[in-house]
ChimeraX commands (.cxc) that place a marker at each C-alpha (Angstrom):
marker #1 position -40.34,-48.89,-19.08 radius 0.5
marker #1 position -40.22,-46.47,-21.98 radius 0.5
marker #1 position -41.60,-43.78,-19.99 radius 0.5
marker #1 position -38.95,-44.17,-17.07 radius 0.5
marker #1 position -36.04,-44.64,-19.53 radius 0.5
marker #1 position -36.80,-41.50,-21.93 radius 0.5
marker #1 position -36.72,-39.68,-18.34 radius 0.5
marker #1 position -33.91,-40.36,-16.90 radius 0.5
marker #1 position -32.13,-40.40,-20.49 radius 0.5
marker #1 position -33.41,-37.02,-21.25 radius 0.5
marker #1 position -32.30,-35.78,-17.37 radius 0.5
marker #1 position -29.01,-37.01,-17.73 radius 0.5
marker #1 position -28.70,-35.53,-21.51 radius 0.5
marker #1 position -29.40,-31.85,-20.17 radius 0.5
marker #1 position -27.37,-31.94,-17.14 radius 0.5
marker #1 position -24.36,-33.84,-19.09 radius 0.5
marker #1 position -24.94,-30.89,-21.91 radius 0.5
marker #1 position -24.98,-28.37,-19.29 radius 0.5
marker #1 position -21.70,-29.24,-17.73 radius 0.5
marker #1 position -20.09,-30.03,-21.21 radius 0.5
marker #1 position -20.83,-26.45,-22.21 radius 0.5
marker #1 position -19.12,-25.47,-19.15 radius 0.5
marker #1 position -16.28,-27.83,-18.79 radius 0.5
marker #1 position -15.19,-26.93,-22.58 radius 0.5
marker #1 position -14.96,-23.07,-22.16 radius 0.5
marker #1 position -11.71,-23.79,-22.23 radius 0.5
marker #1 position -12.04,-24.62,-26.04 radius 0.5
marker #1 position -13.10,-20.22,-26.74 radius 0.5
marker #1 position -9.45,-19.75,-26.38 radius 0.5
marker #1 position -7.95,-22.86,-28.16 radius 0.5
marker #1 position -6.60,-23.39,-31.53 radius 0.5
marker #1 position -9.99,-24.21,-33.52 radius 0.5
marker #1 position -8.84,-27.96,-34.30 radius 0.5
marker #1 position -8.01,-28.29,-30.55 radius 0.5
marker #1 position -12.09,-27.11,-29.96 radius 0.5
marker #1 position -13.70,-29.16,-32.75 radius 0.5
marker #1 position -11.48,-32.06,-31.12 radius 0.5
marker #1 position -13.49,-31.32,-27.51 radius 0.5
marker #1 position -17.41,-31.32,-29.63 radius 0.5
marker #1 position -16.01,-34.62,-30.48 radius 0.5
marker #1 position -15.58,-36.01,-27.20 radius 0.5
marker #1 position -18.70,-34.59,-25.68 radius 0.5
marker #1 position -20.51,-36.16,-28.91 radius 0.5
marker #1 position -19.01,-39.15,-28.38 radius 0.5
marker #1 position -20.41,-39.71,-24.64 radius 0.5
marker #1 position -23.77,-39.05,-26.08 radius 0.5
marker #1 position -23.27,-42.06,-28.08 radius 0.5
marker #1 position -22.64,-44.01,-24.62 radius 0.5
marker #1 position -25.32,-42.58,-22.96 radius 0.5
marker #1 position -27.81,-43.27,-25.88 radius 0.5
marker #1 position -26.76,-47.10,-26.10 radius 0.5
marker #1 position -26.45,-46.84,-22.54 radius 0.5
marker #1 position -29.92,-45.67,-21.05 radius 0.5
marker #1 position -31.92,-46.49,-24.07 radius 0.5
marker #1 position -30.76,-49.01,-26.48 radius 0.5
marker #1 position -30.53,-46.36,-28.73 radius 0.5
marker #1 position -27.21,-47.17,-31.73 radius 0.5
marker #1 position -26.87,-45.74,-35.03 radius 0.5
marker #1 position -25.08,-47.07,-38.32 radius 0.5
marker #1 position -23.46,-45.40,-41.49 radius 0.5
marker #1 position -23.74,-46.58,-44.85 radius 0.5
marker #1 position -22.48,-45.06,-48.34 radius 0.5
marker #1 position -19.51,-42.91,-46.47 radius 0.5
marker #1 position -17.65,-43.63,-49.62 radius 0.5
marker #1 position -19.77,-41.05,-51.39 radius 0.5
marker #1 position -18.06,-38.52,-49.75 radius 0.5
marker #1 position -15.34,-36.60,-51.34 radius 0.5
marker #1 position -12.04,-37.64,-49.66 radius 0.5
marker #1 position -10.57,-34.11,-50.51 radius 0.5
marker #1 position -11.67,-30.76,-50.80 radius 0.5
marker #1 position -15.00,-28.65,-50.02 radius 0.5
marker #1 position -18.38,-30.16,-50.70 radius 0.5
marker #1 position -22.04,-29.43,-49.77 radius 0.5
marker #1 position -24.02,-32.07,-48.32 radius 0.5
marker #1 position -27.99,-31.79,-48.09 radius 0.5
marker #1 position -29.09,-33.42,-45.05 radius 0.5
marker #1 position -32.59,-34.35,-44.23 radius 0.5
marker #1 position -33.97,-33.04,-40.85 radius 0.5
marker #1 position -36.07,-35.05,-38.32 radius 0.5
marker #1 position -34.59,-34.44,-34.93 radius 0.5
marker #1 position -31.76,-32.85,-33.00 radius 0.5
marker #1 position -30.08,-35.93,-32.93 radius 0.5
marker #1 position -28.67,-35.81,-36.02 radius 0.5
marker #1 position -27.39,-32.30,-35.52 radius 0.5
marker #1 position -25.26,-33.76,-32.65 radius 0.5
marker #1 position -23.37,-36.30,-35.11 radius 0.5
marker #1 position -22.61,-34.08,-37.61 radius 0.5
marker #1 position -18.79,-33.87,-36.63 radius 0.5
marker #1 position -18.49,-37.48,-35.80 radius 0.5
marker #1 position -19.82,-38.41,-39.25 radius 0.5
marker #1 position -17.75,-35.95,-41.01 radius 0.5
marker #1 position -13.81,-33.70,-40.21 radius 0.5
marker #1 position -14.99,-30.20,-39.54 radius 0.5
marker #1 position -18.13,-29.56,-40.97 radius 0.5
marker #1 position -19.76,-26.04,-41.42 radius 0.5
marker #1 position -23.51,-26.20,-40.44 radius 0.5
marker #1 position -25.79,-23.53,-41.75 radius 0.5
marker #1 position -27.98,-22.43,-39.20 radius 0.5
marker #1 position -30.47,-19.70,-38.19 radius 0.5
marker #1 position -28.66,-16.35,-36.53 radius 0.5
marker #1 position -30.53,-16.60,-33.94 radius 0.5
marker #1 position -28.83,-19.48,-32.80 radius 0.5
marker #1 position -25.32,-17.64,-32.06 radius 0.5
marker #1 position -27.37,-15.62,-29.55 radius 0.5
marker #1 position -27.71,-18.48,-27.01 radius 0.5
marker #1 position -25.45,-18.25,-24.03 radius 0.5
marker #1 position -22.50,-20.63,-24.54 radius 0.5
marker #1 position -23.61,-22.55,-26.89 radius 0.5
marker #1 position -23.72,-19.86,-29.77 radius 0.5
marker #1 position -20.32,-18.87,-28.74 radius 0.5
marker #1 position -19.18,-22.40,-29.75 radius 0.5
marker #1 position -21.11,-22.17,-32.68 radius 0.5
marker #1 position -19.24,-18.76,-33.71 radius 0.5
marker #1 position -15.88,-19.83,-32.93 radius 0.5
marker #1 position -16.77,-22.65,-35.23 radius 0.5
marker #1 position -17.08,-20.74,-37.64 radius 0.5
marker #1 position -20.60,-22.28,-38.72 radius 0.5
marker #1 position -22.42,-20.46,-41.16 radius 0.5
marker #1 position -24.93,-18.39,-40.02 radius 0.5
marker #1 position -28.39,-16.82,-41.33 radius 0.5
marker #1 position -30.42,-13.72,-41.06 radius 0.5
marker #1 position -33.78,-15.45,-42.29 radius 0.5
marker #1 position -35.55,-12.79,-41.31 radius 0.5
marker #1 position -33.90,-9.97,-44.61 radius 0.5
marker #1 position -33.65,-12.02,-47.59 radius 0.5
marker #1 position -31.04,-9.85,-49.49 radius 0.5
marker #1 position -28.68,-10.29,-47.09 radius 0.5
marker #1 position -29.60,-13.84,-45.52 radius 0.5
marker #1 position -28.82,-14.44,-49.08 radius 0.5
marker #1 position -25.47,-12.66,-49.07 radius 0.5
marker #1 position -24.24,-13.77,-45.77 radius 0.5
marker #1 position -24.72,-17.42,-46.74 radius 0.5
marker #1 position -22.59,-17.00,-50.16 radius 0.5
marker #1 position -20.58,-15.31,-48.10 radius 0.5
marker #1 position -19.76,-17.79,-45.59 radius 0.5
marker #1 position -19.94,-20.75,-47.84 radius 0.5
marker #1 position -17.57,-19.28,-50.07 radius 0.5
marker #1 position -15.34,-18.92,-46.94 radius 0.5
marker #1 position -15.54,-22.28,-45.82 radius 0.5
marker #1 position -14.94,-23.87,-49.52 radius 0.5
marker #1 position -11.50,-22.33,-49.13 radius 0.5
marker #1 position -10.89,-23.51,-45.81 radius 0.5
marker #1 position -11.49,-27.24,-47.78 radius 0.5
marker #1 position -14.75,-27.66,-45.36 radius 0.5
marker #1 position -17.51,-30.20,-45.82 radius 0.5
marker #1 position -21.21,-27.34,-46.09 radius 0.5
marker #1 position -23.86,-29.25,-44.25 radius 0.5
marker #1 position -27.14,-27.48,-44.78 radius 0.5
marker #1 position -30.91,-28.60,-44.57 radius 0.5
marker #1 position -32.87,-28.10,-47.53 radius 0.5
marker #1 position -36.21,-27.90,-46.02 radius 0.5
marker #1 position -35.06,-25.41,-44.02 radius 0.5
marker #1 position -36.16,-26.69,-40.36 radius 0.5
marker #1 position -36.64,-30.04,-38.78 radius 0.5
marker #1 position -39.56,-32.26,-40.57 radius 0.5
marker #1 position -41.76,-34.59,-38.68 radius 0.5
marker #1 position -41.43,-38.20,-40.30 radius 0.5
marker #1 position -44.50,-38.82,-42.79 radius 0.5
marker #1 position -44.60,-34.99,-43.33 radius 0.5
marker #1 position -43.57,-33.23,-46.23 radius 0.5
marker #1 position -42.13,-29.84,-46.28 radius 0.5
marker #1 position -41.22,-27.71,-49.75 radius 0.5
marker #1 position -37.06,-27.67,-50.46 radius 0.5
marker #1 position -35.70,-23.82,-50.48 radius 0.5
marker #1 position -33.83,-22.52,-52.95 radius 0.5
marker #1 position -30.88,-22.05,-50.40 radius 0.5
marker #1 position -28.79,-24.78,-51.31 radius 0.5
marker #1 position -29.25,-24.66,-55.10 radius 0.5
marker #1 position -27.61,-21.22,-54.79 radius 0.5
marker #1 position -24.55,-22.48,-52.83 radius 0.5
marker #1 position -24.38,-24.82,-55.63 radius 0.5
marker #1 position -24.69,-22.41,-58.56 radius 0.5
marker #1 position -22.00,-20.73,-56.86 radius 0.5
marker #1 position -19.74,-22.78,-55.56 radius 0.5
marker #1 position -19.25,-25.32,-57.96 radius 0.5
marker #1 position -18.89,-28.18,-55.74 radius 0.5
marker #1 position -20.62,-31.63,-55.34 radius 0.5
marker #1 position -23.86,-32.38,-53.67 radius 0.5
marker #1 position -24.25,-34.92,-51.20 radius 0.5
marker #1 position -27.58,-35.87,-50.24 radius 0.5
marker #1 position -27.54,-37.70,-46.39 radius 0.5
marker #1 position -31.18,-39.59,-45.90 radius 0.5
marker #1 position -32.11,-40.77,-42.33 radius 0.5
marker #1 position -34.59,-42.18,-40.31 radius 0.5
marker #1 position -34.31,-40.41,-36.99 radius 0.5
marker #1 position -37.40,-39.16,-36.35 radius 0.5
marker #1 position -38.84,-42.74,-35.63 radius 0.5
marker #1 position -36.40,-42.90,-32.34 radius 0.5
marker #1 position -36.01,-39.20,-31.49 radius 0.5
marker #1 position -39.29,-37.68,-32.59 radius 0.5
marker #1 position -39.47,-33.50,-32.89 radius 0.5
marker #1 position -40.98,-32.07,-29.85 radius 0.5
marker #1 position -41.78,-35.09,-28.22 radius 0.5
marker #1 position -40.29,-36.80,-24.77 radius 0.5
marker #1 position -39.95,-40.14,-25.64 radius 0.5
marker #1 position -36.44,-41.69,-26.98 radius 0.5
marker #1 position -37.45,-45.21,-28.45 radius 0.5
marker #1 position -34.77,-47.86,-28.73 radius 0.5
marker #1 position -33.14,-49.25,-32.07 radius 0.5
marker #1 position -30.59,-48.53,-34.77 radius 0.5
marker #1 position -30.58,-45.26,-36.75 radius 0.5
marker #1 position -29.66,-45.14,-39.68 radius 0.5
marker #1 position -28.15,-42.26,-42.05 radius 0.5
marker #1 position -27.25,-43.20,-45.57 radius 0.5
marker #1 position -24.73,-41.12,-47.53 radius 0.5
marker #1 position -26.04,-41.27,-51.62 radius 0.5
marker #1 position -24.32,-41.10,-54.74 radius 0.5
marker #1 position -22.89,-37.15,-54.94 radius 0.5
marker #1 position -24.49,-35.07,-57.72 radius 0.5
marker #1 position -21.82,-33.37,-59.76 radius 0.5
marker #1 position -21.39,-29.57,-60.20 radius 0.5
marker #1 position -22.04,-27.87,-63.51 radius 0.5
marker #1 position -26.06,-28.87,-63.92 radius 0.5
marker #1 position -28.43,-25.86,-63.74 radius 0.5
marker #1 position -29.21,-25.52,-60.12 radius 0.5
marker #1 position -32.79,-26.26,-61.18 radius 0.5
marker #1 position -31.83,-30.04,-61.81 radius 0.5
marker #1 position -29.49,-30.41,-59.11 radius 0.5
marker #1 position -32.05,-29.13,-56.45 radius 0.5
marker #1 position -34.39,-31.82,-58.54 radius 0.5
marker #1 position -32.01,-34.43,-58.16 radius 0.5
marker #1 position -31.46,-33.43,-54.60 radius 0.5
marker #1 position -35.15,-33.93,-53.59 radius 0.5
marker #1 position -35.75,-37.18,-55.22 radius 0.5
marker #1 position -32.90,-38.58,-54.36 radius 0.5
marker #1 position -33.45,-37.66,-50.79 radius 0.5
marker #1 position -37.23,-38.43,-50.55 radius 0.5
marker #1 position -36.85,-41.82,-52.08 radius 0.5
marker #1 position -34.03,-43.02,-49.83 radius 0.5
marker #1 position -35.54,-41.58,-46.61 radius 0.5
marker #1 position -38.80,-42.99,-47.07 radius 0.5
marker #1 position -36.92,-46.57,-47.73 radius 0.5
marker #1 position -35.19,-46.30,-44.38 radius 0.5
marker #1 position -38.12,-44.81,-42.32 radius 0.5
marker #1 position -40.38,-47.49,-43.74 radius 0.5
marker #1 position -37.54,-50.11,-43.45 radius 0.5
marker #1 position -37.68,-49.37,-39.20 radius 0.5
marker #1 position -41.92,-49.13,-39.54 radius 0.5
marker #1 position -42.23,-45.93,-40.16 radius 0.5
marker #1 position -44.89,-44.40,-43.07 radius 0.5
marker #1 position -43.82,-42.93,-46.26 radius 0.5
marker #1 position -44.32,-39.07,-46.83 radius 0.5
marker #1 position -47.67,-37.43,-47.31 radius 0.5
marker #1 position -46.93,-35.63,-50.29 radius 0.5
marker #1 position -49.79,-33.10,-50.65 radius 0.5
marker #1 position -51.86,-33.53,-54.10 radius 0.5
marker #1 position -50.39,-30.24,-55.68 radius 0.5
marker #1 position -46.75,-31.43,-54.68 radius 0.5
marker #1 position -44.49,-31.34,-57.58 radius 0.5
marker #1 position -44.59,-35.29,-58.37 radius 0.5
marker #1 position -41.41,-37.17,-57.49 radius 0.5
marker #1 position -39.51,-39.21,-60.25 radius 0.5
marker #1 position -39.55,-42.66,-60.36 radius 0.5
marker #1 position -36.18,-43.36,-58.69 radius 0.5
marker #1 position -33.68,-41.87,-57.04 radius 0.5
marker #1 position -30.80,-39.90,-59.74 radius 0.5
marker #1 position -27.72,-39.04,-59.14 radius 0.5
marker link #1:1,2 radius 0.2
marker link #1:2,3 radius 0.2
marker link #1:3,4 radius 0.2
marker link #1:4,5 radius 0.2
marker link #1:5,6 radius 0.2
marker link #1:6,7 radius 0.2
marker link #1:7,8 radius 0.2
marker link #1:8,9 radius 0.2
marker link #1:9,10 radius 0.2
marker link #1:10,11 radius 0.2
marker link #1:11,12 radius 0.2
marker link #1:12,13 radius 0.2
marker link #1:13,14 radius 0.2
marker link #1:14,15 radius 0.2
marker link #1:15,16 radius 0.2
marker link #1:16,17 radius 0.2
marker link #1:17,18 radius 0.2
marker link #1:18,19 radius 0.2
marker link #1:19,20 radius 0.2
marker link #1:20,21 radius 0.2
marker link #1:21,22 radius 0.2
marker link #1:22,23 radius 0.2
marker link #1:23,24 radius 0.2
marker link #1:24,25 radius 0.2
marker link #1:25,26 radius 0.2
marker link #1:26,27 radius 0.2
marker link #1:27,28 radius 0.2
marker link #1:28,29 radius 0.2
marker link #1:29,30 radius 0.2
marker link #1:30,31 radius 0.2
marker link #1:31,32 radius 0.2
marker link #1:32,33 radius 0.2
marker link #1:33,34 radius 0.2
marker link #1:34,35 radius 0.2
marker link #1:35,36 radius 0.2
marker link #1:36,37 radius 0.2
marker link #1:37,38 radius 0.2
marker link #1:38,39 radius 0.2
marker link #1:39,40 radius 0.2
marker link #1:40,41 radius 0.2
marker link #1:41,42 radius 0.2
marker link #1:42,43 radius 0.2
marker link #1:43,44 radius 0.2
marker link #1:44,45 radius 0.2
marker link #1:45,46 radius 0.2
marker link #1:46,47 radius 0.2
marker link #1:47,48 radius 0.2
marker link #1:48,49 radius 0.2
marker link #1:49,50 radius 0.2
marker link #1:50,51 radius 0.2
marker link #1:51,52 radius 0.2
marker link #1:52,53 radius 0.2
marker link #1:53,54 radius 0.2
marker link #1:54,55 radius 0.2
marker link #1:55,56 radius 0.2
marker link #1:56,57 radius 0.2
marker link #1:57,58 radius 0.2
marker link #1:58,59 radius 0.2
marker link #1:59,60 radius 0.2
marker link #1:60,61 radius 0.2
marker link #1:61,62 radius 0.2
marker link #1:62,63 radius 0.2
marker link #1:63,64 radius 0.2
marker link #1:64,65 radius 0.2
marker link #1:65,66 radius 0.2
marker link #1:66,67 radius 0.2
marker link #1:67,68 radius 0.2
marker link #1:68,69 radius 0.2
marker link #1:69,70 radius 0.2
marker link #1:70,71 radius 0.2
marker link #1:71,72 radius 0.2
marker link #1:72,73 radius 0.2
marker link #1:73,74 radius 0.2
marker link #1:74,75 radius 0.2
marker link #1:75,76 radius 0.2
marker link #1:76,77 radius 0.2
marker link #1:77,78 radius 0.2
marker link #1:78,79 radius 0.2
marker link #1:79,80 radius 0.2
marker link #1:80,81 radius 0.2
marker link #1:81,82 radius 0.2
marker link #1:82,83 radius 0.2
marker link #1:83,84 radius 0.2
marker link #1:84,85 radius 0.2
marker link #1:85,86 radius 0.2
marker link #1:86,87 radius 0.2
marker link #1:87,88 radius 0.2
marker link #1:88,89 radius 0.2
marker link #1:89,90 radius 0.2
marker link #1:90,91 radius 0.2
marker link #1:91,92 radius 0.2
marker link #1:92,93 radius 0.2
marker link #1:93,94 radius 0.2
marker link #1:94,95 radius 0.2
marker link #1:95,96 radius 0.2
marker link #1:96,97 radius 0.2
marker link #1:97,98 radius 0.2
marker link #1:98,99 radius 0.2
marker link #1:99,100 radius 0.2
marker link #1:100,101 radius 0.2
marker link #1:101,102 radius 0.2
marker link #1:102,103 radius 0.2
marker link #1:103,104 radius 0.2
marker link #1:104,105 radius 0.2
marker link #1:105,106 radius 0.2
marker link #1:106,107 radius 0.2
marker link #1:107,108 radius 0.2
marker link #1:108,109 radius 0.2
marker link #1:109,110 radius 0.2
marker link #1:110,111 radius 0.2
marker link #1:111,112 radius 0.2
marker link #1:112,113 radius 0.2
marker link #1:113,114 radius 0.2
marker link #1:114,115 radius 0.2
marker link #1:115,116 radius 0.2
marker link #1:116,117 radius 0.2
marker link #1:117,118 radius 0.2
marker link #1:118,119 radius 0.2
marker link #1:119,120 radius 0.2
marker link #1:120,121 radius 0.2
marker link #1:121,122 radius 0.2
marker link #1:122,123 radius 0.2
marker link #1:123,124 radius 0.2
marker link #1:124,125 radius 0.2
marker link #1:125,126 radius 0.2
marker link #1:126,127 radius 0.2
marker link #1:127,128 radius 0.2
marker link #1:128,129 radius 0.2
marker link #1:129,130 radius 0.2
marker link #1:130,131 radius 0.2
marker link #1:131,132 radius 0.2
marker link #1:132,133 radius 0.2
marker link #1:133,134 radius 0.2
marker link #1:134,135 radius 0.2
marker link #1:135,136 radius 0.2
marker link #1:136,137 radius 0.2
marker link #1:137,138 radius 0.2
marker link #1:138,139 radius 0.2
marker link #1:139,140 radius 0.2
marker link #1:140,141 radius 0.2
marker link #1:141,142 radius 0.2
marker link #1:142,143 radius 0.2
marker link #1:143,144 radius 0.2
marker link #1:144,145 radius 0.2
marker link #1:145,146 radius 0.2
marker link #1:146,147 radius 0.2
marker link #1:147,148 radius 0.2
marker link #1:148,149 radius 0.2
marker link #1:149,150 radius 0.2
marker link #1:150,151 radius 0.2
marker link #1:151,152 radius 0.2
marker link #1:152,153 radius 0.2
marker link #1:153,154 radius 0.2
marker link #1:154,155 radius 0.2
marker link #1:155,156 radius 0.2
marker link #1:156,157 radius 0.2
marker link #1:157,158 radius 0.2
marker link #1:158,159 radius 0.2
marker link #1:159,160 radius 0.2
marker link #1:160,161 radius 0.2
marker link #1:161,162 radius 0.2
marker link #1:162,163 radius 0.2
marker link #1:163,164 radius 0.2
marker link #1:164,165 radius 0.2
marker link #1:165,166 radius 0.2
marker link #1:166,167 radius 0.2
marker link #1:167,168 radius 0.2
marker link #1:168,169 radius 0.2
marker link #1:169,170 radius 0.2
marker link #1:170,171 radius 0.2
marker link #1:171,172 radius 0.2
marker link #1:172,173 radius 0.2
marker link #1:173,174 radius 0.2
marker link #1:174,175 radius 0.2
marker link #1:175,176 radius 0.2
marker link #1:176,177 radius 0.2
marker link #1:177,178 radius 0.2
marker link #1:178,179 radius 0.2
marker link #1:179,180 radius 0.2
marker link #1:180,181 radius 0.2
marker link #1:181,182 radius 0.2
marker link #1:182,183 radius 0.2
marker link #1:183,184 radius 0.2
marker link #1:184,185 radius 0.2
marker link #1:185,186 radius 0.2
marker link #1:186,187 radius 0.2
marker link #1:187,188 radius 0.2
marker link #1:188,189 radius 0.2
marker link #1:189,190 radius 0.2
marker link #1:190,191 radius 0.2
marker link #1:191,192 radius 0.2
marker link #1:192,193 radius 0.2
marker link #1:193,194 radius 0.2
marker link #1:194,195 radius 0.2
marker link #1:195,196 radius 0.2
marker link #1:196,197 radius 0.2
marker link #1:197,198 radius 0.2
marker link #1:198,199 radius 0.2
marker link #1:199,200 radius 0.2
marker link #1:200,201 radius 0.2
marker link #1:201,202 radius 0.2
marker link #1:202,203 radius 0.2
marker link #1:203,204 radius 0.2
marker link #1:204,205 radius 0.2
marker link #1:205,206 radius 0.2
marker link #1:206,207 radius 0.2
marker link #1:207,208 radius 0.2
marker link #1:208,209 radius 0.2
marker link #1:209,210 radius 0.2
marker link #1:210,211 radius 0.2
marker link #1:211,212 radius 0.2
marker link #1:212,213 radius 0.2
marker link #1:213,214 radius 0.2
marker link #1:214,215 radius 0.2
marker link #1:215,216 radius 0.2
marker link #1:216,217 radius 0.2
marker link #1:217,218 radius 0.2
marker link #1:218,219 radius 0.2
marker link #1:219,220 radius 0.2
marker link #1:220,221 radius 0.2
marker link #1:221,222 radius 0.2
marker link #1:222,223 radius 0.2
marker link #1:223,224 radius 0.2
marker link #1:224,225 radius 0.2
marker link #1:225,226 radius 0.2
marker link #1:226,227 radius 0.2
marker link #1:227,228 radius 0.2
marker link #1:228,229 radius 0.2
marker link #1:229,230 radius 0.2
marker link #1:230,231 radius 0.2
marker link #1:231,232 radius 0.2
marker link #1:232,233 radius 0.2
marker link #1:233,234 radius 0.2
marker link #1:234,235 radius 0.2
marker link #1:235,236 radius 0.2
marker link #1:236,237 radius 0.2
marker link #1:237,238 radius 0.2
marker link #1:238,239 radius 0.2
marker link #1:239,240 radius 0.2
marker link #1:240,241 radius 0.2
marker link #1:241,242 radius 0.2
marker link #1:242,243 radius 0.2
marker link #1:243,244 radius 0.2
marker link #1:244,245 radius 0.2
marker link #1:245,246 radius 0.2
marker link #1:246,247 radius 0.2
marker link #1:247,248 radius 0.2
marker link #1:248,249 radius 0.2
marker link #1:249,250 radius 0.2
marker link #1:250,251 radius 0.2
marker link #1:251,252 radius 0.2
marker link #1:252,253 radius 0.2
marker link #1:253,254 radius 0.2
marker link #1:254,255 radius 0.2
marker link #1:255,256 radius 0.2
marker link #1:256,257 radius 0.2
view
């Protein structure tokens, strides 16, 4: 029953995404609020057809950590696409930092410009470096919530991936609050895999970390913070902890923030 549920789930998903990107072509020539407002609705019917076809819900907790006014960065773990399709349901108008190469794909990368997303030339580090500072510093003026993923690419649950230096920059820089968003995911919507399992995701919004600390400690904080909550949820839903490699810088004790 799995099997035949993740198929016609995933089916449906690409052929619903598919006319979505065409039926909101409209939104290339809109105000931007007017297009944002569109990603909302098509995000919104994948929230249907989740619960729908596979039992599949999600909950929120700690949205009160999130500064009611003004920019802020938050540091998302990354275990699946799925989260990247809630982004603007969890949050008003957030700028995602994201890989260049992702404005190349037909229609979709169009969106993604006219969003006015933040994207990266990973492959020249000057000026990936510049272009991000440039675009964050952009975006903190338009009063935007920064999402960006510290690891720098999706992670498999149980693996563990080094944090970039990235979003310790924006923060040196910006001088605006860290929030770190944990998540489980991965357990339901598993990287590279077919299956879509049933159950209740869960993304948990911690404690912001202030501006003003060296960037060293706030990407510190950032980590263990992040590590220890995601590990609590994933294990919470039956999931195992991270395999932190033996030459891993070790972890604090708790979570700080």
């Amino acid at each position: 029953m799995l099997v035949l549920r993740s198929l016609v789930f995933n089916i449906v998903f690409y052929i619903w995404t598919a006319i979505s990107c065409v039926g909101l072509l409209w939104g290339l020539v809109a105000p931007h609020r007017a297009m944002i407002w569109g990603i909302r609705g098509y995000m919104r019917s994948l929230v249907f057809l989740e619960r729908t076809l596979i039992g599949l819900k999600y909950e929120v907790r700690g949205r009160e950590h999130m500064p009611k006014h003004g920019a802020f960065l938050v540091g998302a773990k990354h275990q699946s696409m799925w989260e990247t399709m809630k982004l603007h349901l969890l949050m008003d108008d957030p700028a995602i930092v994201l890989k260049k190469e992702l404005t190349y794909i037909p229609i979709w990368g169009w969106y993604a410009s006219k969003a006015r997303m933040i994207a990266v030339d990973r492959g020249k580090r000057g000026a990936a470096i510049q272009s991000l500072l440039r675009g964050a510093r952009e975006r903190v003026a338009e009063g935007r919530p920064i999402v960006i993923f510290p690891q720098g690419t999706r992670t498999a649950v149980g693996a563990w991936r080094p944090y970039k230096v990235g979003i310790a920059l924006l923060y040196q820089n910006l001088n605006v609050p860290i929030v770190p968003m944990a998540l489980n995911s991965g357990l339901f919507w598993p990287r590279h895999k077919f299956l879509r399992r049933p159950g209740t995701i869960t993304i948990e919004f911690l404690p912001p970390i202030p501006p003003g600390l060296p960037k060293e400690e706030a990407l510190k904080r950032l980590e263990t913070a992040l590590e220890t909550a995601t590990d609590r949820l994933v294990m919470a839903a039956g999931g195992p902890p991270t395999d932190r490699p033996a030459n891993a810088p070790p972890l604090k004790t708790q979570a700080t923030a």
